[in-house]
Structure formats: structure tokens, C-alpha cells
mmCIF file as Biopython writes it, N, C-alpha, C and O atoms, coordinates in Angstrom:
data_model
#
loop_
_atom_site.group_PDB
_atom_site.id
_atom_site.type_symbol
_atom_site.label_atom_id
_atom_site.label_alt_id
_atom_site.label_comp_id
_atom_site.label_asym_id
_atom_site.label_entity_id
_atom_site.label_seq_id
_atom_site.pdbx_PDB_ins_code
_atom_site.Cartn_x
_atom_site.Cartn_y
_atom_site.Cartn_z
_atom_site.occupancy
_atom_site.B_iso_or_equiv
_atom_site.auth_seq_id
_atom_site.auth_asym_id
_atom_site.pdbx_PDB_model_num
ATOM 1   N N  . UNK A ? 1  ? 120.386 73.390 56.407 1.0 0.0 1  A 1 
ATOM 2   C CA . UNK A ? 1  ? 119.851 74.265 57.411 1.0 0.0 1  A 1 
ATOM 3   C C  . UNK A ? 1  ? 120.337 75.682 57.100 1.0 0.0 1  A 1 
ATOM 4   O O  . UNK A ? 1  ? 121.549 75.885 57.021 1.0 0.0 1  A 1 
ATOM 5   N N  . UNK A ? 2  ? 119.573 76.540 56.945 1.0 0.0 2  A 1 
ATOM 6   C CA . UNK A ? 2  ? 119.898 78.090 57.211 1.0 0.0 2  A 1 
ATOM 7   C C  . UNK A ? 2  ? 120.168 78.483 58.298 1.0 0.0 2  A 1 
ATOM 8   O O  . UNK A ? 2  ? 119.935 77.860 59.334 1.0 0.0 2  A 1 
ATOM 9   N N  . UNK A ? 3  ? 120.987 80.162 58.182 1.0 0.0 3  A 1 
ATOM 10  C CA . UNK A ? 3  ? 121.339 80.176 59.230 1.0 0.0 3  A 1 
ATOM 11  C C  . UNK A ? 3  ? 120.156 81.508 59.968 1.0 0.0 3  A 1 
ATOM 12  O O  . UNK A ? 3  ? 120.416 82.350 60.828 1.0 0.0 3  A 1 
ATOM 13  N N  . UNK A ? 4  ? 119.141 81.310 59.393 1.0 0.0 4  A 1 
ATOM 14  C CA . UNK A ? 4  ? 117.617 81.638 60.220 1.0 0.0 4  A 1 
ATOM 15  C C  . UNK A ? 4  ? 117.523 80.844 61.271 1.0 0.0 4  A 1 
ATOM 16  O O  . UNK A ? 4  ? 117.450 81.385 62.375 1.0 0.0 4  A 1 
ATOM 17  N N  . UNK A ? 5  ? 117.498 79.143 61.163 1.0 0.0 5  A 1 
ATOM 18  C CA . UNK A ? 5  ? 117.180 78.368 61.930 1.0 0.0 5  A 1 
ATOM 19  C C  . UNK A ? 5  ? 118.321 78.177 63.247 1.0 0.0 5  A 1 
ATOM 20  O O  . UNK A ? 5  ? 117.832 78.119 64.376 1.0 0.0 5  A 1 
ATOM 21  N N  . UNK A ? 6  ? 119.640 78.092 63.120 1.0 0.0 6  A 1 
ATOM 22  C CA . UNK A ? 6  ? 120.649 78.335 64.142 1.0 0.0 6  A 1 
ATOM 23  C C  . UNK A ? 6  ? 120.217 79.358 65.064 1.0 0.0 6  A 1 
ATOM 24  O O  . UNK A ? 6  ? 120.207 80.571 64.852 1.0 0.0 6  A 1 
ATOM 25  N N  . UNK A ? 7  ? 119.609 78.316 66.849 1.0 0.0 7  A 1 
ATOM 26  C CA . UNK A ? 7  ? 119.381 78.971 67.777 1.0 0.0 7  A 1 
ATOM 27  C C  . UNK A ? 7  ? 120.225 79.986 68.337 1.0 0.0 7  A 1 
ATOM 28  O O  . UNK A ? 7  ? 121.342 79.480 68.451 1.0 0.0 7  A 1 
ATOM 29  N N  . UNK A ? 8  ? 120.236 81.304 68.787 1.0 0.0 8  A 1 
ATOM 30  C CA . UNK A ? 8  ? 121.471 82.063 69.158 1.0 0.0 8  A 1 
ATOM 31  C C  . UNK A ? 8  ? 121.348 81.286 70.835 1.0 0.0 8  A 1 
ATOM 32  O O  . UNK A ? 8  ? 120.531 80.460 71.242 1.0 0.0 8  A 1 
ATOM 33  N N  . UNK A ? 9  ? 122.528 81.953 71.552 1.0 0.0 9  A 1 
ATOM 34  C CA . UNK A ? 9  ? 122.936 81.275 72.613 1.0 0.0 9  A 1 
ATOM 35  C C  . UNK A ? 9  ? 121.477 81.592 73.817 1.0 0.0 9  A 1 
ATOM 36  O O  . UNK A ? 9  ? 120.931 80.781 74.565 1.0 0.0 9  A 1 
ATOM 37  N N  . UNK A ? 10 ? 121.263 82.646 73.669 1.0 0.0 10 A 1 
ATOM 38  C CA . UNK A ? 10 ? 120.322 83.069 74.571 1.0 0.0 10 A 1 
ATOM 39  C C  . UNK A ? 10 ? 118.938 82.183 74.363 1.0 0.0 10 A 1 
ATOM 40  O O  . UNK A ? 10 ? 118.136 82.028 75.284 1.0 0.0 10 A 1 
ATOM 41  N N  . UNK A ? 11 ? 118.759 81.635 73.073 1.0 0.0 11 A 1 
ATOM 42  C CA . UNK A ? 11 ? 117.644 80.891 73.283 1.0 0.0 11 A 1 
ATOM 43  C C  . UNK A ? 11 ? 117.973 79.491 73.691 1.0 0.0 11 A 1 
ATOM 44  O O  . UNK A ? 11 ? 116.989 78.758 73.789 1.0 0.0 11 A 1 
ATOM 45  N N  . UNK A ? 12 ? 119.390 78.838 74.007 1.0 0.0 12 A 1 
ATOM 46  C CA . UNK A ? 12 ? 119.655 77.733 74.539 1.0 0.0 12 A 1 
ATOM 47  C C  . UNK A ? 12 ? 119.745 77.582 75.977 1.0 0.0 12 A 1 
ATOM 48  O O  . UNK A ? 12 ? 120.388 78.532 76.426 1.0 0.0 12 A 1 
ATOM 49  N N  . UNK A ? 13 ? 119.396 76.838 76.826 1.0 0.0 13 A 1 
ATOM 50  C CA . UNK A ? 13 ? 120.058 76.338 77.955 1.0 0.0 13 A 1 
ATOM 51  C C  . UNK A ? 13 ? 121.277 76.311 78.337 1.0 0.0 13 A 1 
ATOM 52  O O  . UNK A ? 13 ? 122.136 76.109 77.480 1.0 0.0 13 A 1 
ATOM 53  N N  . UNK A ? 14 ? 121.611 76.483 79.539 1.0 0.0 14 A 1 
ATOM 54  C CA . UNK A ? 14 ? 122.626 76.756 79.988 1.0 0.0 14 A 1 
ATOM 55  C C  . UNK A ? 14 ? 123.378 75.031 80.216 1.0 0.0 14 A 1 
ATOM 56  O O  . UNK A ? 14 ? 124.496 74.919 80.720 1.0 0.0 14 A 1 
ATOM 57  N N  . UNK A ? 15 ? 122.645 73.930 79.808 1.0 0.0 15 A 1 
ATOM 58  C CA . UNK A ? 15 ? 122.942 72.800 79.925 1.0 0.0 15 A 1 
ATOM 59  C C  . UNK A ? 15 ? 123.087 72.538 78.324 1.0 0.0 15 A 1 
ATOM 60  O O  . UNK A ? 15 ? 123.427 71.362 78.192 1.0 0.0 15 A 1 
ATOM 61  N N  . UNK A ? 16 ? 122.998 72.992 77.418 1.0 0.0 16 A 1 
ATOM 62  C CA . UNK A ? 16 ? 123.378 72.889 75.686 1.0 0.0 16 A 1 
ATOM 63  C C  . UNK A ? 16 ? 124.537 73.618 75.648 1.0 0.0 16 A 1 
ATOM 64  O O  . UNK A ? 16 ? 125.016 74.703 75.976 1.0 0.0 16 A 1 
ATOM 65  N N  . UNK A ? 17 ? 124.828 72.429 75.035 1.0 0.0 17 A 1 
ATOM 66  C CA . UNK A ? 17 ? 126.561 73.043 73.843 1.0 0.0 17 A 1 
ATOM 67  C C  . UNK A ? 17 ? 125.992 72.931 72.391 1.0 0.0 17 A 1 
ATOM 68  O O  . UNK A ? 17 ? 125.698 71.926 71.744 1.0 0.0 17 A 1 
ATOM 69  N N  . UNK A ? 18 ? 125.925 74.207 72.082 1.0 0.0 18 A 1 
ATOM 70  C CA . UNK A ? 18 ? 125.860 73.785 70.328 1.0 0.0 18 A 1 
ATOM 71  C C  . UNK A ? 18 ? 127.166 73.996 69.455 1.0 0.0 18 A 1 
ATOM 72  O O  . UNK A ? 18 ? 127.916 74.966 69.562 1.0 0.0 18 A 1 
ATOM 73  N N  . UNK A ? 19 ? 127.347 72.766 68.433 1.0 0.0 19 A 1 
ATOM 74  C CA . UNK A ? 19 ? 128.368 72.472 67.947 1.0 0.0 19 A 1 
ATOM 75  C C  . UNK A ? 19 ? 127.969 73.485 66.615 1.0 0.0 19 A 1 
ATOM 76  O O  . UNK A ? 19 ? 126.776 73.786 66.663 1.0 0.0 19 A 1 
ATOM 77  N N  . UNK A ? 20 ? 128.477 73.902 65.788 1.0 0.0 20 A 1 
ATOM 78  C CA . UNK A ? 20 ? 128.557 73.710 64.180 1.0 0.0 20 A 1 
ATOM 79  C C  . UNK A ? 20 ? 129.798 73.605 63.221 1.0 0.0 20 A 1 
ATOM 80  O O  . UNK A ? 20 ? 130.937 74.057 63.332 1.0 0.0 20 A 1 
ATOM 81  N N  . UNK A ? 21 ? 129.250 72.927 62.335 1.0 0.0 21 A 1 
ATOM 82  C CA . UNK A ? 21 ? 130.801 72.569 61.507 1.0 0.0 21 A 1 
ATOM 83  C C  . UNK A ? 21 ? 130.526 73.724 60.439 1.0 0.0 21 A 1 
ATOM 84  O O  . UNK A ? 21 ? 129.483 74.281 60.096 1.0 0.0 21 A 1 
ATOM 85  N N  . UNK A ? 22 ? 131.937 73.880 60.018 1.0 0.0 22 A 1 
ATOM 86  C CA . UNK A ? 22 ? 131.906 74.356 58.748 1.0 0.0 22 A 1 
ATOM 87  C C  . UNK A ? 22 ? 131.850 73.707 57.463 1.0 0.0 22 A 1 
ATOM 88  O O  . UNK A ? 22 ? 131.961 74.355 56.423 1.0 0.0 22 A 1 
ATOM 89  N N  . UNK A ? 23 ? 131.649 72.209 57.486 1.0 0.0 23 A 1 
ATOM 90  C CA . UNK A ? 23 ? 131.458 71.369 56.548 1.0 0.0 23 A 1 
ATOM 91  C C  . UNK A ? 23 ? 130.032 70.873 56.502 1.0 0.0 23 A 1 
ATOM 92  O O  . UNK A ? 23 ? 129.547 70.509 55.431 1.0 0.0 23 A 1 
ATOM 93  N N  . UNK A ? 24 ? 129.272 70.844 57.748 1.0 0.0 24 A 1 
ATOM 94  C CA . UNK A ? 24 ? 127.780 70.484 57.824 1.0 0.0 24 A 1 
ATOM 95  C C  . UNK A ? 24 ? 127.715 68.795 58.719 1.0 0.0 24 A 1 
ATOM 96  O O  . UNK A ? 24 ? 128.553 68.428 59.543 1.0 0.0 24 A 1 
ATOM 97  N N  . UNK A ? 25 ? 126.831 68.212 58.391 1.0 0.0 25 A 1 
ATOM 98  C CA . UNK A ? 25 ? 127.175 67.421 58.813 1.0 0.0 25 A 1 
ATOM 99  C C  . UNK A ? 25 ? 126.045 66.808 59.983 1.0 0.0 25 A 1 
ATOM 100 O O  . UNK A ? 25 ? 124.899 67.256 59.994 1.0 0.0 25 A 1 
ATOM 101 N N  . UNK A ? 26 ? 126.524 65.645 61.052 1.0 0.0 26 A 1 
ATOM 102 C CA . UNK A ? 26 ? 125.796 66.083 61.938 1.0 0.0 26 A 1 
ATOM 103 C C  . UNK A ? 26 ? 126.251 65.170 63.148 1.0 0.0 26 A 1 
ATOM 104 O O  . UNK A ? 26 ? 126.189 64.064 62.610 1.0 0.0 26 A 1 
ATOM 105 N N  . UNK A ? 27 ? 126.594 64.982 64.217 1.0 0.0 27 A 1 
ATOM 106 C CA . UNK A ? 27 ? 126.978 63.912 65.245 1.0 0.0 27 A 1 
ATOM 107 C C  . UNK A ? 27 ? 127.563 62.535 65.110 1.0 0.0 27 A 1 
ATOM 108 O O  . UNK A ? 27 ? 128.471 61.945 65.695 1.0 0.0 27 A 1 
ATOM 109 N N  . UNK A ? 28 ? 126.400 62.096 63.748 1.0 0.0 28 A 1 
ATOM 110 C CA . UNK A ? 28 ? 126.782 60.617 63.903 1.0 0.0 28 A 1 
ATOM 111 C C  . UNK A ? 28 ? 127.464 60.255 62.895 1.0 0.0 28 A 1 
ATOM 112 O O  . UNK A ? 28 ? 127.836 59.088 62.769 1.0 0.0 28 A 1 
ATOM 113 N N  . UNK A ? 29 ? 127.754 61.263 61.956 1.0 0.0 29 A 1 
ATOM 114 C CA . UNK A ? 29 ? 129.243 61.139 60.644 1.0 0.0 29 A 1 
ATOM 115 C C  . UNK A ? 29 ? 130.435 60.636 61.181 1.0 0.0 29 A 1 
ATOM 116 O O  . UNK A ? 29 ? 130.828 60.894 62.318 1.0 0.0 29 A 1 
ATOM 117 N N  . UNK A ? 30 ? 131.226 59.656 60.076 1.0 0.0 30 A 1 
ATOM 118 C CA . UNK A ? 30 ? 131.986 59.170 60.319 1.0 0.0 30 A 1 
ATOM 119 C C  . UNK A ? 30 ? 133.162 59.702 59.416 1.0 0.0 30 A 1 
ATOM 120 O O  . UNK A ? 30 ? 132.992 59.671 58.197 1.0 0.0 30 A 1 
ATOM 121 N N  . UNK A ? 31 ? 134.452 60.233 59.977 1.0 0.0 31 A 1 
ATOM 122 C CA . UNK A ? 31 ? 135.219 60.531 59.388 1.0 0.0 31 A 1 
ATOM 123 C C  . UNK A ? 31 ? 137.209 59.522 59.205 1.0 0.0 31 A 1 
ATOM 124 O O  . UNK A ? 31 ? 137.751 58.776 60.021 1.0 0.0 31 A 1 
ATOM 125 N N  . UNK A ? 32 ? 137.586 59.877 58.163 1.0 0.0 32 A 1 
ATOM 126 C CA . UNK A ? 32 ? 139.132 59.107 58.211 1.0 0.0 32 A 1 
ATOM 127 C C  . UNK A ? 32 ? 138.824 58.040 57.345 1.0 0.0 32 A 1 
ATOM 128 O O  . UNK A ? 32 ? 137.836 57.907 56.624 1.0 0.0 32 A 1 
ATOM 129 N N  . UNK A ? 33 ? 139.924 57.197 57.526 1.0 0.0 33 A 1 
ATOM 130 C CA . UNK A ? 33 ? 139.876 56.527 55.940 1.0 0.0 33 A 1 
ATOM 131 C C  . UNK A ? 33 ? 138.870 54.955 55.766 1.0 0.0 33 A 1 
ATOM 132 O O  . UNK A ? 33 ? 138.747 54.163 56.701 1.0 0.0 33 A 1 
ATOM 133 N N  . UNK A ? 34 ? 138.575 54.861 55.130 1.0 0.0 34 A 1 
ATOM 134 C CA . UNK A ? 34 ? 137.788 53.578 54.698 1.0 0.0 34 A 1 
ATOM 135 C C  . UNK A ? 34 ? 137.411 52.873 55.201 1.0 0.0 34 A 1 
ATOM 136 O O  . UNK A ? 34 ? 136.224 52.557 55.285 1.0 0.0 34 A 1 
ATOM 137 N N  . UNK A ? 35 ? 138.725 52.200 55.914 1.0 0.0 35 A 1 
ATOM 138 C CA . UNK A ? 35 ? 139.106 50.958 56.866 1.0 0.0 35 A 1 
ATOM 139 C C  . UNK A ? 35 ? 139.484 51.425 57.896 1.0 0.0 35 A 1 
ATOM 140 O O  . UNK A ? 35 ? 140.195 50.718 58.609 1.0 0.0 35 A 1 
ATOM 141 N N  . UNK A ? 36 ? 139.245 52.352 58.189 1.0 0.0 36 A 1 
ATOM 142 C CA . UNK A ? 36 ? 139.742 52.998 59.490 1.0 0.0 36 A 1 
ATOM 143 C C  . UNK A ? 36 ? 139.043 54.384 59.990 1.0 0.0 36 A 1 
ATOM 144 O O  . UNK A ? 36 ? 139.472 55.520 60.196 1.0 0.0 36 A 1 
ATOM 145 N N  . UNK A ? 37 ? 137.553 53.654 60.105 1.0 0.0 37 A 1 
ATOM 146 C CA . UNK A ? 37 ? 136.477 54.850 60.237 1.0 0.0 37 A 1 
ATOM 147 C C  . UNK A ? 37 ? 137.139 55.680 61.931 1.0 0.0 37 A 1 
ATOM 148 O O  . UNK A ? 37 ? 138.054 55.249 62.633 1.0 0.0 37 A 1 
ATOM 149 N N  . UNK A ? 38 ? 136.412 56.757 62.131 1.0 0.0 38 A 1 
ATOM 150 C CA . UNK A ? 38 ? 136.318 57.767 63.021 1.0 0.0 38 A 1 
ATOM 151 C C  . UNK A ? 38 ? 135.278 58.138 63.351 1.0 0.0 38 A 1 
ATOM 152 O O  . UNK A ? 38 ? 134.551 58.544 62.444 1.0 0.0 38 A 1 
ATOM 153 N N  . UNK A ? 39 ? 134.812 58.165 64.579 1.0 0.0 39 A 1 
ATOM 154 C CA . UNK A ? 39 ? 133.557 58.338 64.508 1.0 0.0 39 A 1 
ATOM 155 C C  . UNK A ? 39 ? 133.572 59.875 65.638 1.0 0.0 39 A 1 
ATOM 156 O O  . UNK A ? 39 ? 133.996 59.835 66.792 1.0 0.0 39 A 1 
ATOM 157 N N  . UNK A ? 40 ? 132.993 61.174 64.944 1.0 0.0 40 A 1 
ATOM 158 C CA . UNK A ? 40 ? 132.915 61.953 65.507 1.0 0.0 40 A 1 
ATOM 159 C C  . UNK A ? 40 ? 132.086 62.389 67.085 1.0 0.0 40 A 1 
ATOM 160 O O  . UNK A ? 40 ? 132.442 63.251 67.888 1.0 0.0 40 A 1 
ATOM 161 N N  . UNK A ? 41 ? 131.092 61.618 67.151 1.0 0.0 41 A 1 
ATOM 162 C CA . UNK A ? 41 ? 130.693 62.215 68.077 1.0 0.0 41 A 1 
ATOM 163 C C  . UNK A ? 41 ? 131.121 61.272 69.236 1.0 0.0 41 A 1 
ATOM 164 O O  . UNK A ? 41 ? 130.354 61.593 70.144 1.0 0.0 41 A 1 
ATOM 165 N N  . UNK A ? 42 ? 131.949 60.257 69.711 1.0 0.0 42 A 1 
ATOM 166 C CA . UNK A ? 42 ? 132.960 59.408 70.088 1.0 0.0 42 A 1 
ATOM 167 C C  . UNK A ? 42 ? 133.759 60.270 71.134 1.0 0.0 42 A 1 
ATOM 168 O O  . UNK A ? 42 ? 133.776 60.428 72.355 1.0 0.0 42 A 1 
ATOM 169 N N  . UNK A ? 43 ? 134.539 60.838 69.809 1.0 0.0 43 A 1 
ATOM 170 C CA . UNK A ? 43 ? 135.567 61.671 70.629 1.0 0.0 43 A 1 
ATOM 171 C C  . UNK A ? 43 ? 135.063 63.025 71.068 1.0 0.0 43 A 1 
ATOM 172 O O  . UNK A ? 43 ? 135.680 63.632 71.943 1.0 0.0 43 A 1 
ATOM 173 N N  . UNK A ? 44 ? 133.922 63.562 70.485 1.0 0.0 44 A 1 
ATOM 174 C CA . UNK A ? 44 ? 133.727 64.737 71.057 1.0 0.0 44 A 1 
ATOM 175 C C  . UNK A ? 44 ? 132.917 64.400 72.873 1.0 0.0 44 A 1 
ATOM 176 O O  . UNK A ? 44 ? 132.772 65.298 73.703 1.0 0.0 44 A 1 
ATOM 177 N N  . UNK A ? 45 ? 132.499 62.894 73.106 1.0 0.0 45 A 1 
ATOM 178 C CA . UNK A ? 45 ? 131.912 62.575 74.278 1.0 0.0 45 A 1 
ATOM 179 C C  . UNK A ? 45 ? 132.905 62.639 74.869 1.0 0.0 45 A 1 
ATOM 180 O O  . UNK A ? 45 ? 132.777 63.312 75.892 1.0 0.0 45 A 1 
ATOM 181 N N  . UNK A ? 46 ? 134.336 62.061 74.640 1.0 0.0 46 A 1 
ATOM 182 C CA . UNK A ? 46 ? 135.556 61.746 75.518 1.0 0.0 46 A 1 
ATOM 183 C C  . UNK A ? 46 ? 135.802 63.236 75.507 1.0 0.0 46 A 1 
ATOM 184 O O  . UNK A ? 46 ? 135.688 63.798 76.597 1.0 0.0 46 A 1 
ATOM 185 N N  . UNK A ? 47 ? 136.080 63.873 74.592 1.0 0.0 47 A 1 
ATOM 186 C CA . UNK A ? 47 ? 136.374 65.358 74.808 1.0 0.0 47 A 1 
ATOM 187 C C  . UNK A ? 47 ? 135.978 65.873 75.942 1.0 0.0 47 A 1 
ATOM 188 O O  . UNK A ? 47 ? 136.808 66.101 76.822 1.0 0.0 47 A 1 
ATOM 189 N N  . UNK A ? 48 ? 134.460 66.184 76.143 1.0 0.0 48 A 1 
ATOM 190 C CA . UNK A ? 48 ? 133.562 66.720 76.531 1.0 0.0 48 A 1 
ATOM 191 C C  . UNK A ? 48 ? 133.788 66.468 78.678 1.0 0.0 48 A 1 
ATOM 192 O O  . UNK A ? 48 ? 133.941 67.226 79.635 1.0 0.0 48 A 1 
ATOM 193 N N  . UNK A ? 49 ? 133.668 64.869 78.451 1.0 0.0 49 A 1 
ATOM 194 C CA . UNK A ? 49 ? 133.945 64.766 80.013 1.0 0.0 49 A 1 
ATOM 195 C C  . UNK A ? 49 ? 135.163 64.698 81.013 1.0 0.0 49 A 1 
ATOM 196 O O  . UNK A ? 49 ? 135.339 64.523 82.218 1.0 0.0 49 A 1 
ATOM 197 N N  . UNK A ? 50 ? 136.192 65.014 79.451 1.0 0.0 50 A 1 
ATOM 198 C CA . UNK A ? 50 ? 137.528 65.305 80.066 1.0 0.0 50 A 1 
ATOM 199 C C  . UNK A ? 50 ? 137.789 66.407 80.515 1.0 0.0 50 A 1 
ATOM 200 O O  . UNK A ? 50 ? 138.790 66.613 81.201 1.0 0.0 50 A 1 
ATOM 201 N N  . UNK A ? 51 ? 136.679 67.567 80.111 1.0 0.0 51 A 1 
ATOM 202 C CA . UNK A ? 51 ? 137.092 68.904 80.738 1.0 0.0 51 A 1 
ATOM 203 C C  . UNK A ? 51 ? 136.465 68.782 82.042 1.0 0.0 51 A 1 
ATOM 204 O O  . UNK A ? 51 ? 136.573 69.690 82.866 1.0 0.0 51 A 1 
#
């Protein structure tokens, strides 16, 4: 994705969080070791409704 296509805030909803990584990527990547996957968008849900 370019960063043409990255909506600025004003064209989002006030109900959107936009994430971006600096590695790319996208929600349903799994990170950590082999046998001991991580699943990112997991903790960013627990994150999210803990605030």
C-alpha cells in the first residue's frame, strides 16, 4: 500500500482507529516464536476494551 492510499484522520469516522505498522502487515499476522504463536489482533482487542 502507498502512502497515497492511507486515509488521513479527517476522512475517518470518529468510530475508526487506524492502526499502521512500521513493518506492514495486517490484523490477522501472527507474531513470536514457532510454537508459541501470538496473535496480534487478540491483544490489540483486549487492549482496546481495557481502555
Amino acid at each position: 500500500m502507498t502512502p497515497e492510499l492511507i486515509p488521513s484522520q479527517d476522512e475517518l469516522s470518529d468510530q475508526v482507529e487506524l492502526y499502521l505498522t512500521d513493518k506492514g502487515g495486517h490484523v490477522g499476522f501472527v507474531q513470536g516464536k514457532f510454537f508459541k504463536p501470538e496473535y496480534w489482533l487478540e491483544k490489540k482487542i483486549v487492549s482496546f476494551l481495557s481502555n
